[in-house]
C-alpha positions as CSV (number, residue, x, y, z in Angstrom):
1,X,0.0,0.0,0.0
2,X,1.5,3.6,-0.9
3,X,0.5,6.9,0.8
4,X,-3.2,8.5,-0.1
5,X,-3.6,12.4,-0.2
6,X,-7.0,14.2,-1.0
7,X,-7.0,17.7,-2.0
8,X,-9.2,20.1,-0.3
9,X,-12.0,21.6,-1.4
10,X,-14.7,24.2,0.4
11,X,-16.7,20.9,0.9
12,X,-13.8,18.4,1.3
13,X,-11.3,18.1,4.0
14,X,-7.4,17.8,2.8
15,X,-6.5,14.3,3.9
16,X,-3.2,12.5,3.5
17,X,-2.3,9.4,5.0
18,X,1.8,8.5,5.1
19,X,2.1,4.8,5.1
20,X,5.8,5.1,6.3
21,X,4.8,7.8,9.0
22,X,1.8,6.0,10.3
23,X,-0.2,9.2,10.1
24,X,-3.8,9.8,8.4
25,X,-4.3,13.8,8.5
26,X,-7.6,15.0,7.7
27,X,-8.1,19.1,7.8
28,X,-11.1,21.2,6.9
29,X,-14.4,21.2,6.8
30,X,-16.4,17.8,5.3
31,X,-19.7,17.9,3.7
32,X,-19.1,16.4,0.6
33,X,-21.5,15.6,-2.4
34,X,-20.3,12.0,-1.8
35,X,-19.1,11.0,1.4
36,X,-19.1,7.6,0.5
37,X,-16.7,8.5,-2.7
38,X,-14.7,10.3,-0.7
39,X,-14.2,8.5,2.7
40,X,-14.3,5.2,1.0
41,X,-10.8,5.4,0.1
42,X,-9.8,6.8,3.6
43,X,-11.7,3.9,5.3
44,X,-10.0,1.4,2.7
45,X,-6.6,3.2,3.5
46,X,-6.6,2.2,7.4
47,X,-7.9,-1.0,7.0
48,X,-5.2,-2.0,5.0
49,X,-2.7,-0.5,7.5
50,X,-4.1,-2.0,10.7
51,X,-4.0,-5.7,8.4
52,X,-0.5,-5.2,6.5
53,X,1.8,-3.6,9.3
54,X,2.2,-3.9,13.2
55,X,3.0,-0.5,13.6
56,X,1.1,2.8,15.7
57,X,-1.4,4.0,13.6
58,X,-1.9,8.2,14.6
59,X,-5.4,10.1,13.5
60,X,-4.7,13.4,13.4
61,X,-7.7,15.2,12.9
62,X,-8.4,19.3,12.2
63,X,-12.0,18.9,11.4
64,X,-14.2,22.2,11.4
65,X,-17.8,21.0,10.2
66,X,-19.1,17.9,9.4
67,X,-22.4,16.9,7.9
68,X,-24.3,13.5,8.8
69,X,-22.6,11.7,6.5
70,X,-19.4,12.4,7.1
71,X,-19.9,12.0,10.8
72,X,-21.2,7.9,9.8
73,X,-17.9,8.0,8.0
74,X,-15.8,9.2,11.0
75,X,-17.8,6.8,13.1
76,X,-16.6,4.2,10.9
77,X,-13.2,5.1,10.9
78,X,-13.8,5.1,15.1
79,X,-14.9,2.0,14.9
80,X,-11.6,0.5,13.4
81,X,-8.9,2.1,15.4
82,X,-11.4,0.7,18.5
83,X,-11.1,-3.0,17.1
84,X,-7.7,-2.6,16.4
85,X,-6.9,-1.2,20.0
86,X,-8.8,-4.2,21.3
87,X,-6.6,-6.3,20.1
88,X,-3.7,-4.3,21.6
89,X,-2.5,-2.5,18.6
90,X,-0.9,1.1,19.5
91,X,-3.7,4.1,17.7
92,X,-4.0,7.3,19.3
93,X,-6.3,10.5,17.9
94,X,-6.0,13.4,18.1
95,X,-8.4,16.0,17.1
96,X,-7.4,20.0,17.3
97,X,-9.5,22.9,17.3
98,X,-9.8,27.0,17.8
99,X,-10.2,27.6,21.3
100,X,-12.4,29.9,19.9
101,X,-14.9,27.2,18.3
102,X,-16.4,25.5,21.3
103,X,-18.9,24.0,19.1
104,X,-15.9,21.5,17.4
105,X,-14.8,20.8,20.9
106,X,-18.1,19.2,21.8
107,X,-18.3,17.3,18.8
108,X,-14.7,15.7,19.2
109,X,-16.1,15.2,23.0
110,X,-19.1,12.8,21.7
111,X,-16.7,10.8,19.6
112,X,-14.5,10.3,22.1
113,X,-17.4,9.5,24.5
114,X,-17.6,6.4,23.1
115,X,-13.7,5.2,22.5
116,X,-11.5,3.4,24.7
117,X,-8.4,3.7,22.7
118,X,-6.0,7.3,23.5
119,X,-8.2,10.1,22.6
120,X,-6.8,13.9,22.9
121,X,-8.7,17.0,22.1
122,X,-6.4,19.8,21.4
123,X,-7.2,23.5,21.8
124,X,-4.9,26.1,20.4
């Protein structure tokens, strides 16, 4: 498997994933035509890594706004780093945010709400 980078758009988060680094980066906002389309790949992406390597797997996430469908998607990718910690492997997100947006603060606080695996919210 190779690196994956997304441009972004005004609908689309940038996203680039280093296979090498460990590192899936996702920055902007996220309400895309498809999210399906779009996240697909992403989801694909960290299956792969979780099966083919041993190695920490980092989310680092910049995320602004996020429509339903994107949310499912995030949910999804959640899920994965949660089975993967399960089973011992070494994830960690972590999701930053304008001190000054309070409203992205509480949505990285549901998600983590319902992870076990190393979870940091980051104001700056």
């Amino acid at each position: 498997m190779s690196d994956l980078t997304i441009p972004g758009s005004q609908s689309t988060p940038s996203i680039h994933a280093s296979w090498n680094d460990g590192v899936l980066a996702m920055q902007g906002d996220s309400y895309p035509e498809n999210s399906f389309e779009m996240f697909g790949q992403v989801i694909t992406w960290v299956e792969q890594y979780l099966t083919d390597t041993d190695r920490p797997l980092r989310l680092e996430l910049e995320l602004l706004y996020l429509n339903t469908s994107s949310i499912k998607a995030m949910m999804d990718i959640f899920d994965l780093l949660e089975d993967a910690h399960g089973r011992g492997r070494d994830v960690v997100t972590r999701w930053y945010y304008d001190e000054d947006n309070e409203r992205v603060a509480e949505l990285a606080e549901e998600f983590k709400e319902d992870c076990t695996f190393p979870f940091e919210i980051v104001g700056r």
